[in-house]
Structure formats: structure tokens, C-alpha cells
C-alpha positions as a Markdown table, in Angstrom:
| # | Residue | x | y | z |
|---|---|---|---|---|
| 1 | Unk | 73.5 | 130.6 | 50.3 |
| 2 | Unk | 75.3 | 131.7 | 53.7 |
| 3 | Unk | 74.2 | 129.5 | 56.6 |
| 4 | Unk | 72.4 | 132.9 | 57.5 |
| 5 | Unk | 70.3 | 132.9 | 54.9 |
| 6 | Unk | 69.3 | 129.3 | 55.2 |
| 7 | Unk | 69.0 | 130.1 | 59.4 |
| 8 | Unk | 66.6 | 132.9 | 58.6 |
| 9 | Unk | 64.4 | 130.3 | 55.9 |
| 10 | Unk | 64.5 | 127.0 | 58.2 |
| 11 | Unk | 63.3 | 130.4 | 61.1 |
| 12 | Unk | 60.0 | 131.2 | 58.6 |
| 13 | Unk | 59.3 | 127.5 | 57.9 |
| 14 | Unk | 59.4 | 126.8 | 61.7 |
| 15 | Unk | 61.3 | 123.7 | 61.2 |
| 16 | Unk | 63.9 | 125.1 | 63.6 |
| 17 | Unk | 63.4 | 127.5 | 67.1 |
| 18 | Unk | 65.1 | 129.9 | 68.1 |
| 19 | Unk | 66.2 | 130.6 | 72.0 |
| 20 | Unk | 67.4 | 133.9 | 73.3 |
| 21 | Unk | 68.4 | 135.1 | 76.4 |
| 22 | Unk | 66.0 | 137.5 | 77.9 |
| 23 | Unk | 67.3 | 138.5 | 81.1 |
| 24 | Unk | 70.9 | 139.3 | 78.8 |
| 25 | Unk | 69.3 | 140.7 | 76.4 |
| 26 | Unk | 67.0 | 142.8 | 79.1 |
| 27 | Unk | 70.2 | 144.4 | 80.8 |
| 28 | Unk | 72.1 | 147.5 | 79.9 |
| 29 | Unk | 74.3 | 147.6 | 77.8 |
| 30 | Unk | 72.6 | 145.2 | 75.6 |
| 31 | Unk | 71.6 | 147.0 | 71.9 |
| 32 | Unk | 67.8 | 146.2 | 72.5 |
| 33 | Unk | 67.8 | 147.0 | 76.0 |
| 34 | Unk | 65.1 | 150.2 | 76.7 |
| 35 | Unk | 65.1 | 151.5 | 79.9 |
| 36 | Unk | 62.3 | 153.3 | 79.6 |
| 37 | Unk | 60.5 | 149.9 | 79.4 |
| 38 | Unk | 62.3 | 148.7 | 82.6 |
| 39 | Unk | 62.2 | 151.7 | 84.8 |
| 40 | Unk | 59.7 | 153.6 | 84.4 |
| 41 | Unk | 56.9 | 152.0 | 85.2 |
| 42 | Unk | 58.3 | 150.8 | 88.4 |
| 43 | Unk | 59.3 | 154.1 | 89.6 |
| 44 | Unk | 56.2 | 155.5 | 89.1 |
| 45 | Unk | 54.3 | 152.6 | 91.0 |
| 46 | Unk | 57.0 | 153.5 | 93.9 |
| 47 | Unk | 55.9 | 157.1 | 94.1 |
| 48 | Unk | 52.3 | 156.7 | 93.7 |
| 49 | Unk | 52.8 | 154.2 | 97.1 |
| 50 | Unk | 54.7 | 156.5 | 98.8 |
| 51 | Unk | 52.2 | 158.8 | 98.0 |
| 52 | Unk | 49.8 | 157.0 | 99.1 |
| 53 | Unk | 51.3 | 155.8 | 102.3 |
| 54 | Unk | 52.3 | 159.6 | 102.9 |
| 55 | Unk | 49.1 | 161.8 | 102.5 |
| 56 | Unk | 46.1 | 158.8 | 103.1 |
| 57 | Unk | 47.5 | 155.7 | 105.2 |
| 58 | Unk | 50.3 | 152.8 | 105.5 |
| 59 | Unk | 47.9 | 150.1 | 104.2 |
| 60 | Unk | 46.7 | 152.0 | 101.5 |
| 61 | Unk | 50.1 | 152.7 | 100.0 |
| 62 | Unk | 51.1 | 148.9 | 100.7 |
| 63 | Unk | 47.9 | 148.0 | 99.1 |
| 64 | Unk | 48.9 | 150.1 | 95.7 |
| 65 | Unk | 52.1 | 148.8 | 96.1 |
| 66 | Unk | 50.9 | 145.1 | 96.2 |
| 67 | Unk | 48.4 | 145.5 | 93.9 |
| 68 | Unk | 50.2 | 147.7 | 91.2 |
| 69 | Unk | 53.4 | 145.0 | 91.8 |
| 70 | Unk | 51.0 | 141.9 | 90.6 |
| 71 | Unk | 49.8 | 144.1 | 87.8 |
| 72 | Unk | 53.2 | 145.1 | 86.7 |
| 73 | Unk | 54.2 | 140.7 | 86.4 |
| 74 | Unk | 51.1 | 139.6 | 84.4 |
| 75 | Unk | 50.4 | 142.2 | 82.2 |
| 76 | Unk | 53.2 | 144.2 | 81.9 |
| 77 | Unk | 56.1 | 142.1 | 82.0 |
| 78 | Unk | 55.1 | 139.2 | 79.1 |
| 79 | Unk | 55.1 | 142.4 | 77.0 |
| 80 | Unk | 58.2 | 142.9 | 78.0 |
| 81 | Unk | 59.5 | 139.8 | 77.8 |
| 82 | Unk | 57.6 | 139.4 | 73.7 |
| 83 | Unk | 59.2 | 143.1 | 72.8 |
| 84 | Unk | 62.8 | 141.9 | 74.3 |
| 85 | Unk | 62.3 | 138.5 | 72.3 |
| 86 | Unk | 61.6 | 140.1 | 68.7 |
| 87 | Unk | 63.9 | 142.8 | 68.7 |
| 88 | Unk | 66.6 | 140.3 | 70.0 |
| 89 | Unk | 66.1 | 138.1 | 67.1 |
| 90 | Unk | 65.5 | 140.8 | 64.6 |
| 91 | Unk | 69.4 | 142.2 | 65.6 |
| 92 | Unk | 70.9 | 138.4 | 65.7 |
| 93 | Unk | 69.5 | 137.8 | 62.0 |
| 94 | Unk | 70.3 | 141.1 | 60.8 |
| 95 | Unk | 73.8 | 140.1 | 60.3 |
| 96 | Unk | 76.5 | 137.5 | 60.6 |
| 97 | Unk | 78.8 | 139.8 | 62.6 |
| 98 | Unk | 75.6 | 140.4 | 65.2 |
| 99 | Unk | 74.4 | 136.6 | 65.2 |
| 100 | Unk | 78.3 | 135.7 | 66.1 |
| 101 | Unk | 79.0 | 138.2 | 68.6 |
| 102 | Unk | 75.4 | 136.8 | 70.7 |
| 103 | Unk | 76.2 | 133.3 | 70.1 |
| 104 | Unk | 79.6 | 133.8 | 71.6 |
| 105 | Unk | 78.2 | 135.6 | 74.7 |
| 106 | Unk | 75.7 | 132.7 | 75.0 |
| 107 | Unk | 72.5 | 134.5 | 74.5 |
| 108 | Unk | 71.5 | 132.4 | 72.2 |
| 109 | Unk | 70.4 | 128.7 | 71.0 |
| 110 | Unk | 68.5 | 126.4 | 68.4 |
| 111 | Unk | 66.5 | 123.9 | 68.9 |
| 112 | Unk | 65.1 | 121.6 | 65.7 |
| 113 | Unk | 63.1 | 118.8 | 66.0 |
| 114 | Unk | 64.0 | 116.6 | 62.4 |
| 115 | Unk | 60.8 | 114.3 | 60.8 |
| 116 | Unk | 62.6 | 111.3 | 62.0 |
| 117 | Unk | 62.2 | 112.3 | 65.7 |
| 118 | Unk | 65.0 | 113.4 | 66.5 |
| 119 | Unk | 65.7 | 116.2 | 68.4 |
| 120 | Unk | 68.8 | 118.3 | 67.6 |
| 121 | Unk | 70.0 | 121.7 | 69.8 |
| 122 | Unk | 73.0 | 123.5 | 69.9 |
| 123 | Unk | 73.9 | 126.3 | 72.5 |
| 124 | Unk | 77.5 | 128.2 | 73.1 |
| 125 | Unk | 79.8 | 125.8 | 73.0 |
| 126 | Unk | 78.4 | 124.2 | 70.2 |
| 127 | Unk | 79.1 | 125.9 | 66.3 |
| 128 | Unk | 75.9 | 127.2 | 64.9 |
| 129 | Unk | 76.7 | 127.0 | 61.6 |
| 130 | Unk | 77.5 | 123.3 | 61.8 |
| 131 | Unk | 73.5 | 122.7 | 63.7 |
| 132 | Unk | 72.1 | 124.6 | 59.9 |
| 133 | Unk | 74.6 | 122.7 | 57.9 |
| 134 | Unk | 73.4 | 119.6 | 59.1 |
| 135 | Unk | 69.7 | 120.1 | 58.8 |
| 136 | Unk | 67.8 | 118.5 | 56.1 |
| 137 | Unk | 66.7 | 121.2 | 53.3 |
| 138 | Unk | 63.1 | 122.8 | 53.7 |
């Protein structure tokens, strides 16, 4: 079995955590970037305040602006953030080739946390396939 494979079991048997990246991952250029996601929202939040401002009053366009802003960071962006997260790790386990090229870029981590209380992560520098190797079976 490829250290992949046993990656993607110790994954499902939560005996090991993956981290990722989100503000890389969130950028263009990135294979599960989606700009619709990131931009349009916001733009259309600018133009309904400018709107606002325009055709009714300052404080009324600053008060969309404020209040469509806080809207936009507690319910828009955690979905986001959850969307960014899955399809992130969905590509990095898809393949070897795609788990290596993230690691190396240093979007990615593990984190396991063995019976014995001992706490085990391993980040860029260190080699992921060494961190599974090492991890008692499921």
C-alpha cells in the first residue's frame, strides 16, 4: 500500500489531521480557487452602497456598506473558508503528483496525536511520507 493510500485511511479513521493553507489555496492561480466565490459578492455589495450613497444619502450607503461587510465575514466567508478546505483536500489526495507539488509549496501539514500522548506534526520541510510511515497501523 502507497503511503497515499494509508494517508487517505489514517484521514477516515481521524487518527491523523490534515492542515491546508486557505489563504494559498484561496488565491488565483490556485486549482480550487473560484473567483466567482471571492468577487462577486463583494462587488455587488460595493454597488448597491454606491447606490445607495448616490440616489438616497451618505449614511445610508455607509450603513449598507457596514452592514452588508459584517454579513459578508460571518456568514459568507466560513463557507468560504469549509468550500476552500474540502476541495483543497479532495485535489491533495487525489494523487501523489498533486499531494507533492502542495506539500512542496507549503500548503499543507499533518498533525497526529498517537495513544501514548504524543503529539507528532510535520509541515514543509519535513517529508510527509516519513510522518505516515511512522504512524502505528489503524
Amino acid at each position: 500500500m502507497s503511503e497515499l493510500e494509508r494517508l487517505r485511511r489514517l484521514l477516515d479513521a481521524e487518527k491523523v489531521k490534515l492542515g491546508i493553507n486557505i489563504r494559498q489555496m484561496n488565491a488565483p492561480g490556485s486549482p480550487v480557487y473560484r473567483s466567482m466565490e471571492n468577487v462577486t459578492v463583494p462587488a455587488i455589495l460595493l454597488v448597491v452602497s454606491l447606490l445607495a450613497t448616490l440616489y438616497i444619502h451618505t449614511w445610508v450607503g455607509f450603513a449598507v456598506l457596514a452592514a452588508g461587510s459584517a454579513w459578508w465575514i460571518v456568514k459568507v466567508l466560513p463557507k468560504v473558508r469549509d468550500g476552500v478546505f474540502d476541495r483543497s483536500a479532495a485535489f491533495a489526495l487525489s494523487s501523489e503528483a498533486a499531494f507533492d507539488a502542495l506539500w512542496v509549496k507549503g500548503v499543507l501539514s499533518l498533525y497526529a496525536k498517537l495513544p501514548d500522548g504524543t503529539e507528532l506534526a510535520a509541515a514543509k520541510r519535513q517529508d510527509w511520507r516519513a510522518f505516515v510511515r511512522e504512524l502505528p497501523e489503524i
